[in-house]
C-alpha positions in Angstrom: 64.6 49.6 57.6 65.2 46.4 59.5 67.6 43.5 58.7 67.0 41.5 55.8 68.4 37.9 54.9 70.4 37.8 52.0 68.9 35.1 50.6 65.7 37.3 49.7 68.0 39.5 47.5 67.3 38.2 43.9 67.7 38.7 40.6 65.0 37.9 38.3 64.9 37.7 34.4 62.0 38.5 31.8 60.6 35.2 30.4 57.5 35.9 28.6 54.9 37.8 30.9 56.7 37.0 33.7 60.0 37.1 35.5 62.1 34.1 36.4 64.5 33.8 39.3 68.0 33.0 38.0 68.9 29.7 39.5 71.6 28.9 41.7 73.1 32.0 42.9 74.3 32.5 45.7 75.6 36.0 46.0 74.3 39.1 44.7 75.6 42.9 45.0 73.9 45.9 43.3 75.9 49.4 42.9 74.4 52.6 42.3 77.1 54.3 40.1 76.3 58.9 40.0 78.8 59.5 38.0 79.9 63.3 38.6 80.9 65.9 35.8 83.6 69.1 37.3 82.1 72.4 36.0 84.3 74.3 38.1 85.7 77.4 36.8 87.8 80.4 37.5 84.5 81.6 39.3 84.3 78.7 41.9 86.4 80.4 44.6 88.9 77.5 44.8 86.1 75.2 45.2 85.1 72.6 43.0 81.5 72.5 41.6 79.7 69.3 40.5 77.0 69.7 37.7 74.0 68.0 40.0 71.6 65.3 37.8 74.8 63.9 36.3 74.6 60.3 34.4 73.6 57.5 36.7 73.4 53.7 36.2 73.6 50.4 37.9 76.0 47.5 37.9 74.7 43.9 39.4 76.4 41.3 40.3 75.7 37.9 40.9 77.3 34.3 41.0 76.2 30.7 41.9 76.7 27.1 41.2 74.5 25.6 37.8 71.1 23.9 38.6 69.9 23.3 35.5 67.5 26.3 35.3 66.1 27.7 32.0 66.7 31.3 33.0 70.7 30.3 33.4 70.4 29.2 29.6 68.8 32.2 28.9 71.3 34.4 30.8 73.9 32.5 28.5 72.2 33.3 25.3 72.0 36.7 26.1 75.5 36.9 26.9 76.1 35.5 23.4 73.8 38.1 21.8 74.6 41.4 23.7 71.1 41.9 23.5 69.3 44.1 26.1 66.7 42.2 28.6 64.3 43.2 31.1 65.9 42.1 34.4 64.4 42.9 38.6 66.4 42.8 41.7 64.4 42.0 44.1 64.9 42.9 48.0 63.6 41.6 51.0 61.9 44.7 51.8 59.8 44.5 49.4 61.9 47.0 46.9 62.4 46.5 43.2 64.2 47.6 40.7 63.2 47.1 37.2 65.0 48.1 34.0 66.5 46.6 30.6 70.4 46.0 31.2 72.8 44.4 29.3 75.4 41.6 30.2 78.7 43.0 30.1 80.5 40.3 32.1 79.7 36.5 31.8 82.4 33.8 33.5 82.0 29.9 34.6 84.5 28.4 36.6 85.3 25.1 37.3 88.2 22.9 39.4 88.3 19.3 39.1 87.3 18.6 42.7 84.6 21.1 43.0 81.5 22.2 41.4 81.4 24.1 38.2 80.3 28.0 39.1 79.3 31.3 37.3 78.9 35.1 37.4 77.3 37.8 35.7 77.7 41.2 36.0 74.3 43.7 34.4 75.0 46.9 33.1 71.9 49.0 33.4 70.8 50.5 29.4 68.1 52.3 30.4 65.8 54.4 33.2 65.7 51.7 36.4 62.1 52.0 37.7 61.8 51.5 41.3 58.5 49.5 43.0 57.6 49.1 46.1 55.4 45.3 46.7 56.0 44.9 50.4 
């Protein structure tokens, strides 16, 4: 894979029959999260043993500065509701990952001399289908 600018790296939201890109970020991080479960035993050999297809999920995270955008209020709503939402990240290679996640973590930020900024944080709530559109 080559190099790929940062900026292509977005998060989109469900708005209808289409997805919106969430306006004004200006970081985002995604994390693959396999969480292991120990099934070692007296068996083993003195060697731990890891039950393979364990639980897996994904967290993203993202943060910006407001601009107004629709899919910011709609991030917000959904932060009020706990509902679940059809969310993509999108990568500059043409990858995306497509699921319903829920917003654990909403925060905005503000100091008197500076602009006002948020972040999110996505918990994935169901399978995470991955497409390829390069």
């Amino acid at each position: 894979m080559s190099i790929q600018p940062g900026s292509l790296m977005l998060l989109k939201v469900l708005n209808g029959d289409s997805f919106d890109t969430i306006g004004g970020l200006k970081t985002t991080r995604m994390v693959l999260n396999n969480q292991t479960i120990d099934i070692t035993n007296k068996l083993s050999g003195n060697w731990r043993e890891l039950l393979s297809g364990a639980v897996r999920s994904i967290s993203i995270t993202g943060g910006g500065i407001f601009t107004d955008s629709s899919s910011e209020l709609k991030i917000r709503n959904l932060s009020f509701s706990g509902a679940k939402e059809k969310f993509q990240m999108c990568f500059g290679s043409g990858e995306i990952f497509e699921g319903y996640f829920i917003i654990s973590s909403y925060e905005r930020t503000g100091n008197y001399d500076d602009e006002e900024t948020y972040t999110i944080t996505l918990e994935s709530a169901s399978n995470v289908e991955i497409k390829n559109h390069a």
